[in-house]
C-alpha positions in Angstrom: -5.2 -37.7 222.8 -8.5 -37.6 220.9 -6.0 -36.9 217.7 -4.4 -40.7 218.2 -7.8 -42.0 219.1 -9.0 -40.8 216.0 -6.1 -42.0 213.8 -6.0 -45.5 215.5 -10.2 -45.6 214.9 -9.2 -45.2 211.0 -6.3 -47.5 211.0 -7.6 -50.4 213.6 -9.2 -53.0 211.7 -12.8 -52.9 211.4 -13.4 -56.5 211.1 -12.9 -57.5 214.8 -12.7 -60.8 217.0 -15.8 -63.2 216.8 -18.0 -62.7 219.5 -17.4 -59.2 219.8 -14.0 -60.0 221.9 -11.9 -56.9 222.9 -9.2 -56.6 225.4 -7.5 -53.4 224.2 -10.1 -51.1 222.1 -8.9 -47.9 220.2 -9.3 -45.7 223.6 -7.3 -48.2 225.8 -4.4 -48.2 222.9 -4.2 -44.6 222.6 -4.2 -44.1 226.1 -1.0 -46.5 226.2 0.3 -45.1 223.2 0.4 -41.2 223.6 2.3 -41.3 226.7 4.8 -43.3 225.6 5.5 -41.3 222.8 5.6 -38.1 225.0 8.2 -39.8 226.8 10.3 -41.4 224.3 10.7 -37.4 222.9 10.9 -36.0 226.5 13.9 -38.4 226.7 15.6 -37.6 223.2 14.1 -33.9 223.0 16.9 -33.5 226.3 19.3 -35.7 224.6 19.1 -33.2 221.7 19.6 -30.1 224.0 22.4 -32.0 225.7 24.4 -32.6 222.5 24.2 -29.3 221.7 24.6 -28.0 225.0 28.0 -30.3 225.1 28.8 -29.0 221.8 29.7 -25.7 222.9 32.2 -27.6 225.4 34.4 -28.5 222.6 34.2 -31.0 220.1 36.8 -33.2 222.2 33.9 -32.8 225.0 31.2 -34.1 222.1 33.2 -36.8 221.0 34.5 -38.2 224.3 30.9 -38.8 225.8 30.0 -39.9 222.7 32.7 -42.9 222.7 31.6 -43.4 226.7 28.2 -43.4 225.9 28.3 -46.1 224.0 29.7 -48.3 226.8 27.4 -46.9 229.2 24.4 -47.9 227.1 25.4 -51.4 227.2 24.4 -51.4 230.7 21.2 -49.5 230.8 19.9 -51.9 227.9 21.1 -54.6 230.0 18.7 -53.5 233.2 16.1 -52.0 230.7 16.3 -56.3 229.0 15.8 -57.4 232.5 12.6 -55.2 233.2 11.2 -56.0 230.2 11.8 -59.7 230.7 10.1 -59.1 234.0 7.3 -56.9 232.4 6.2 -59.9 229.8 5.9 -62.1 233.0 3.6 -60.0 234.8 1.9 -59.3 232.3 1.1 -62.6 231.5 0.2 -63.2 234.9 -2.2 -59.8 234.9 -3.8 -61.4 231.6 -4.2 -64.7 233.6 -5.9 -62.8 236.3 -3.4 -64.6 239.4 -2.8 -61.2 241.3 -0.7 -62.6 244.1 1.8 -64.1 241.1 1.6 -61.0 239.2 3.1 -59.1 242.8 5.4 -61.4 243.6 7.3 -61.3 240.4 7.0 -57.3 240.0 8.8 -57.5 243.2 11.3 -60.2 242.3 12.3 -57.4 239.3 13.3 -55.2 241.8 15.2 -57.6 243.5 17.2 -58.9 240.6 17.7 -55.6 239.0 19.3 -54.3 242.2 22.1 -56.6 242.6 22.7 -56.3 238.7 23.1 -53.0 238.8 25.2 -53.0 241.9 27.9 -56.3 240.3 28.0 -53.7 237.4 28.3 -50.3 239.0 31.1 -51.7 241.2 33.4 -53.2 238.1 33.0 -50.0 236.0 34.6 -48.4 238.7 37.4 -50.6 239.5 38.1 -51.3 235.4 36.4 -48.3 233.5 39.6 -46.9 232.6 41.5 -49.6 231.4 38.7 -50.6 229.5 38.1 -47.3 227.9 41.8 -46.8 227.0 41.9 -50.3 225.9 39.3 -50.2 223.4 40.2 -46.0 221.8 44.1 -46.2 222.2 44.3 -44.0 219.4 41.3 -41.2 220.5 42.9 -37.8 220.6 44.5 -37.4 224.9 41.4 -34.9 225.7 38.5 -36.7 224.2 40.0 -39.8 226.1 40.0 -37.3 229.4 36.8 -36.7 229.1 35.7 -40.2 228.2 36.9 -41.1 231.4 35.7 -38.5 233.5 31.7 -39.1 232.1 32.0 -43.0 232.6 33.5 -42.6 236.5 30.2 -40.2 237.0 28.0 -41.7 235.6 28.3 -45.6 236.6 27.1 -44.3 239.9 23.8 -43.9 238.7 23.3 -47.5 237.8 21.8 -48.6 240.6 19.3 -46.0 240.2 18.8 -46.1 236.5 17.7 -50.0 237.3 15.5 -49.2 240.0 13.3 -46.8 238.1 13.1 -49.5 235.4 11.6 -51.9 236.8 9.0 -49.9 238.2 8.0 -48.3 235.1 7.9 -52.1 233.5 5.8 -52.8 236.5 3.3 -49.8 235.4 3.2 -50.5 231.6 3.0 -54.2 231.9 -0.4 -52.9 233.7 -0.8 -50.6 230.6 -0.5 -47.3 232.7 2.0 -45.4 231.0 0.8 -42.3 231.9 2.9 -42.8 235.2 5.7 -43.3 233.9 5.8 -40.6 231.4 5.4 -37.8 234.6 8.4 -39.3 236.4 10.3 -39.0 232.9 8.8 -35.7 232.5 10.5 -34.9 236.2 13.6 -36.8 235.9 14.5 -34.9 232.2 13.6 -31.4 233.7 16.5 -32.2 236.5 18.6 -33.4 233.7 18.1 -30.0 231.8 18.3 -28.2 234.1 21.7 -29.6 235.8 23.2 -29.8 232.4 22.8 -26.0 231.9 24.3 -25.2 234.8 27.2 -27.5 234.9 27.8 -26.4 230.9 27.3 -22.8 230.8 27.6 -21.7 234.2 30.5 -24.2 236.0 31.8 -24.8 233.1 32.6 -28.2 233.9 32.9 -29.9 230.7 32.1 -33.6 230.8 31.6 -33.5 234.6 28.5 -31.2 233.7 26.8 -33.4 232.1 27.3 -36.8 233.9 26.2 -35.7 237.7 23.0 -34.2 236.3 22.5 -37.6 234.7 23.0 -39.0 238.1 20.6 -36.7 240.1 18.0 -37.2 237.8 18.1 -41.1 237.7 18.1 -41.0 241.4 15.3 -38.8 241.8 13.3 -41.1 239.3 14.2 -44.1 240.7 12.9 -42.7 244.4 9.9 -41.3 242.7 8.8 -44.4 241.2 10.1 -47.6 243.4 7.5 -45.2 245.9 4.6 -45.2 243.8 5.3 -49.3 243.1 4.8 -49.9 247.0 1.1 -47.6 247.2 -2.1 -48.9 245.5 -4.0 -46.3 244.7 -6.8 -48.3 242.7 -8.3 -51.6 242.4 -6.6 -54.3 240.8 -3.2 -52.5 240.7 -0.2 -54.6 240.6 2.1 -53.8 244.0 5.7 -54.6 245.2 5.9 -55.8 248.8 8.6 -55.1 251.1 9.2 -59.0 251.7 9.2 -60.3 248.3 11.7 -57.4 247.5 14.4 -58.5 250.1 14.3 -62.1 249.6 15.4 -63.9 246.3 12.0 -66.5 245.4 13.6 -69.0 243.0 11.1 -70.3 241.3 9.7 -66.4 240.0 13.3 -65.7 239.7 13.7 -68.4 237.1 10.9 -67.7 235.1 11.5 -64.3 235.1 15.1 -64.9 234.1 13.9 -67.4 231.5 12.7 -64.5 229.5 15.4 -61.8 230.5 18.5 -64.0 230.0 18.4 -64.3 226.3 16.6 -60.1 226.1 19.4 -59.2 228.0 22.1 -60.8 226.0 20.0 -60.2 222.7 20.5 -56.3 224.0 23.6 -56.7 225.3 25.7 -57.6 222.5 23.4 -55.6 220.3 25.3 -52.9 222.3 28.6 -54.8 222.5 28.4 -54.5 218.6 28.0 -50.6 218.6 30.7 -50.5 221.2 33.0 -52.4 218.6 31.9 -50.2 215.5 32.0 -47.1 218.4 36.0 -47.9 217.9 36.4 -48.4 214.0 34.7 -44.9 214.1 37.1 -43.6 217.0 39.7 -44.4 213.8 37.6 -42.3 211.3 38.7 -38.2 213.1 37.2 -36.7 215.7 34.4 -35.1 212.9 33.1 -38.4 212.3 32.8 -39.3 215.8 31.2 -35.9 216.2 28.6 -36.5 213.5 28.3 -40.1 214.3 27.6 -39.0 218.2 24.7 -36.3 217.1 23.2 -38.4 214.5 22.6 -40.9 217.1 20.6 -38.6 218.8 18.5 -38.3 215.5 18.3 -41.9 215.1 17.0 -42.3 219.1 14.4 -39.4 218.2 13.0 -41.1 214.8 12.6 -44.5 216.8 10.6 -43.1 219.3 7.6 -44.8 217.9 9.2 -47.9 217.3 10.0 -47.8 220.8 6.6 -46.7 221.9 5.1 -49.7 220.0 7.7 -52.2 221.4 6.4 -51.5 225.2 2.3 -51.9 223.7 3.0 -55.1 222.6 4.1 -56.4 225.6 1.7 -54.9 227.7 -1.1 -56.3 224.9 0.6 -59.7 223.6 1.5 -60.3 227.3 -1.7 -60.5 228.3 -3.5 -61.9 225.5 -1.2 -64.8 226.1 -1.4 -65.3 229.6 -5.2 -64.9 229.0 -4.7 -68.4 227.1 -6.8 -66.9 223.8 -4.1 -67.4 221.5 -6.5 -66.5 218.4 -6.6 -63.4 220.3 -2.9 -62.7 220.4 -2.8 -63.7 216.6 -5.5 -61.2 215.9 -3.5 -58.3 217.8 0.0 -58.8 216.9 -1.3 -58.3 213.6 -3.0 -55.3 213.7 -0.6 -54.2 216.2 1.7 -54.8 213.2 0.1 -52.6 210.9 -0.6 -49.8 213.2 2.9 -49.4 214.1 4.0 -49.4 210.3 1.4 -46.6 209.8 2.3 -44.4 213.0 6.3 -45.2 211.9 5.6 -43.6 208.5 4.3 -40.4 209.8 6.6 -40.1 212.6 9.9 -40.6 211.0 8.7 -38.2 208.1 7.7 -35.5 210.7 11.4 -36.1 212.2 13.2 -35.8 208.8 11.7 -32.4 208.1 12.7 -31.3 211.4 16.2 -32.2 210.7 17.8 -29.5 208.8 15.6 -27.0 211.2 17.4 -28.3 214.3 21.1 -29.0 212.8 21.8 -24.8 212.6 21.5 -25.3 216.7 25.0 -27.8 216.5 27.8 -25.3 217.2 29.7 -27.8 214.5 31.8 -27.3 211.2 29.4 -27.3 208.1 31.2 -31.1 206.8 29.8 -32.8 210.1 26.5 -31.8 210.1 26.5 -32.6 205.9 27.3 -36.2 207.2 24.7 -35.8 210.2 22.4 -34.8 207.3 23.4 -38.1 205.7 23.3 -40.7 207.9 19.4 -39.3 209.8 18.4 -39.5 206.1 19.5 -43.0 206.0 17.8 -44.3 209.0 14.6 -42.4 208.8 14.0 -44.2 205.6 14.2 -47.8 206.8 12.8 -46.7 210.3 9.9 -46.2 208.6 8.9 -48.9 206.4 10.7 -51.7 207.7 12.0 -51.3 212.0 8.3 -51.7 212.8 8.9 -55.8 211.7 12.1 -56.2 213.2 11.6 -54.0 216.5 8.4 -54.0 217.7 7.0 -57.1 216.4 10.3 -58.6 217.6 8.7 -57.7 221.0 5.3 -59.2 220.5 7.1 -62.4 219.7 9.1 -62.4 223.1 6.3 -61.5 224.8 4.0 -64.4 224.0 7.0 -66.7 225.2 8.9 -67.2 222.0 12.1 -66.0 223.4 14.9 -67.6 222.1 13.9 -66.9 218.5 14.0 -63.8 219.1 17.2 -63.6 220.5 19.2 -66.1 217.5 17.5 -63.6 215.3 18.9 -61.0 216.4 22.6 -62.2 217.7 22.4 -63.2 213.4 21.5 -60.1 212.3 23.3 -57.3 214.1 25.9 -59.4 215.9 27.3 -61.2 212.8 25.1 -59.3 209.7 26.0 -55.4 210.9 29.5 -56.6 212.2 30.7 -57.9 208.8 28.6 -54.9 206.4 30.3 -52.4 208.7 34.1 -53.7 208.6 32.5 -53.8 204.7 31.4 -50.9 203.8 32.8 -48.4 206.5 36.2 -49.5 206.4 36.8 -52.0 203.4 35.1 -49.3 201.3 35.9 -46.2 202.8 32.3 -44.9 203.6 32.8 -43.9 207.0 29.9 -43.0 209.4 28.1 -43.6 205.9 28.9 -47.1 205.7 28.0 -47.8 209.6 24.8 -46.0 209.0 24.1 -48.4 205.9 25.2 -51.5 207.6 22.6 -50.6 210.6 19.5 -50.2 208.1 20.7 -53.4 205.8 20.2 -55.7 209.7 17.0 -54.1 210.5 16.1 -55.9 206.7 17.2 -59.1 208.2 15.7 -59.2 211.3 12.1 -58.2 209.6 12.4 -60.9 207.4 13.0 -63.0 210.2 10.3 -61.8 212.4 7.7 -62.1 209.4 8.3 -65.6 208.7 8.0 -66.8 212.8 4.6 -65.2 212.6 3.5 -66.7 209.8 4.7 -70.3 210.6 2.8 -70.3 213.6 5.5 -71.9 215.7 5.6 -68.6 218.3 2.4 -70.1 219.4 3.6 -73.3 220.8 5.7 -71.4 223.6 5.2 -71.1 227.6 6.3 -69.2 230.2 3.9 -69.7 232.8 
């Protein structure tokens, strides 16, 4: 902790607000900062160990949660859009110091991420399989076997995977993400744990992985909807029993207003791996091997990004809702530069670690060349350029300017990535190459995008409440 505080002193502009103004100093940052980063690797560090734990299942195994994984994504960015949505709401409500608004919509993200995730839980498994064989009818009989056996597992845990959610966006949109990062701590032990013995001891194949997955959503989602109803200091932002049960329009819209276009900005980000998930189901089950474990690597190098994406809701939230817009200017900059900086070192720490981990992959020598490939790929252009097209994308959407955000992004990887993969994957035979290339060549689009809203000004001019 001391280590960050230290590196954000040197980076954190020294040059500060007039009138000595400060809502987030270096300490409060850090202290956001570190334990989102913990978590973020907690999260892929078990992701890791369950790819290669899965990997000694079979490389029919590896690919077939691989292809499901994909669809199953699609929904948790879908409930993790809505809690955000929620989280840049009561977060502008916590900047604007109205408690009793802040509680009431913290608890209407419960309520609306509940019945989400039940609609969705319940037509995965009525049409899971159809849908699965309908979009790989060519994947190899036992990679589709066990496709299907890790989506019919694991929709169960929707519900659950909503639920914990929205109460971590209730925490961080209070900036305490040391909360959240003990639950994940918990939550990823269970899902370890339960993968080892459903692997290596039941031998259960695909099976073994999804029901750990399960437990450990549940047990999250138990742990934290729990610590959402207590208050155990002053000021903390509470759910209440009654605004949980009942749908309150009004907070329902706003908090709608923002989620809507998140969730189908997320959504058919998804919907577009989903659809390049199937040219690569074309490419051999090596590729889909390689493309399933790189992912992996590409999760663990954005970890920062993703740290930095939750901090500038929490900080742009409330410096909006505080009504100091010169205040939100000032920190989406330097919030800006911070997270370019902390990107840099991260995804170059990541890339050394690469070639240490691949030898753990129980995989032919080709796929992990192309895993090799493709992490190289993306660690590059994570560094110098997601930090304007992810977490700055955030900043934007929390200080109300939603619907840019989401055109921006429904152009760039919805239409941009869609056309350069068919391009370069398939057109020009690069493979999981080409995918990999397409991915880095949006995240240049979107940046440029991102950049020129914040210099124009225009995000400024937006309201939500």
């Amino acid at each position: 902790m001391n280590h960050m505080q230290g590196i954000i002193r040197r980076i954190w502009p020294e040059q500060g607000l007039p009138d000595n103004r400060q809502y987030f100093s270096p300490e409060a940052l850090s202290a956001m900062i570190v334990p989102l980063v913990i978590e973020q690797v907690l999260q892929m560090v078990v992701g890791l160990a369950d790819t290669m734990m899965v990997s000694y299942a079979g490389e029919a195994v590896v690919a077939g949660v691989g292809l499901d994984t994909m669809v199953y994504t699609i929904f948790i960015y879908l409930f993790t859009a809505v809690s955000a949505g929620g989280a840049v709401v009561v977060s502008q409500y916590i900047g604007s110091h109205d408690k009793e608004n802040a509680e009431l919509a913290a608890s209407q993200i419960f309520h609306i991420a509940l019945l989400l995730s039940l609609v969705c839980m319940v037509l995965m498994l009525l049409f899971g399989s159809p849908l699965l064989l309908a979009m790989y009818p060519h994947t190899e009989a036992a990679a589709m076997e066990a496709c299907r056996t890790y989506m019919r597992i694991t929709a169960i845990s929707f519900p659950a995977n909503a639920l914990y959610n929205a109460g971590a966006a209730v925490f961080r949109s209070m900036g305490d993400t040391r909360t959240t990062m003990w639950v994940s701590l918990m939550a990823n032990l269970i899902n370890a744990a339960g993968n080892a013995i459903g692997i290596f001891v039941l031998r259960a194949g695909a099976a073994g992985v999804a029901w750990p997955t399960v437990i450990s959503w549940y047990a999250a989602s138990a742990v934290m909807t729990f610590l959402c109803t207590r208050r155990r200091r002053e000021g903390q932002v509470c759910i209440r029993a009654e605004h949980v049960l009942k749908l309150n329009v009004p907070m329902a819209k706003r908090i709608l207003g923002v989620a809507v276009p998140n969730s189908v900005e997320n959504t058919l980000f998804q919907a577009a791996k989903v659809v390049l998930g199937m040219m690569v189901a074309t490419f051999g089950t090596s590729q889909i091997a390689a493309n399933t474990a790189g992912q992996t690597f590409w999760s663990l190098a954005a970890c920062m990004g993703t740290a930095m994406s939750t901090v500038f809701i929490t900080v742009i939230g409330q410096c909006t809702g505080s009504g100091d817009m010169e205040a939100t200017e000032w920190y989406m900059r330097s919030l800006t530069r911070l997270s370019l900086v902390l990107s840099v070192a991260w995804n170059a720490m990541v890339m050394v670690l690469t070639p240490l981990l691949l030898p753990l992959y129980d995989l032919p020598d080709e796929t992990k060349r192309l895993i090799l490939i493709i992490v190289a790929i993306h660690n590059l252009f994570s560094a110098f350029v997601q930090p304007f097209s992810m977490p700055l994308s955030s900043g934007l959407r929390a200080a109300g300017d939603v619907k840019f955000t989401m055109w921006a992004s429904l152009f760039a990887t919805v239409v941009c990535r869609t056309f350069l993969s068919f391009l370069l994957a398939a057109y020009l035979g690069l493979g999981v190459v080409g995918i990999a290339l397409a991915m880095v060549l949006d995240w240049c689009i979107k940046a440029a995008l991102d950049i020129w809203r914040l210099r124009s000004g225009r995000w400024k001019e937006k309201r939500i409440i």
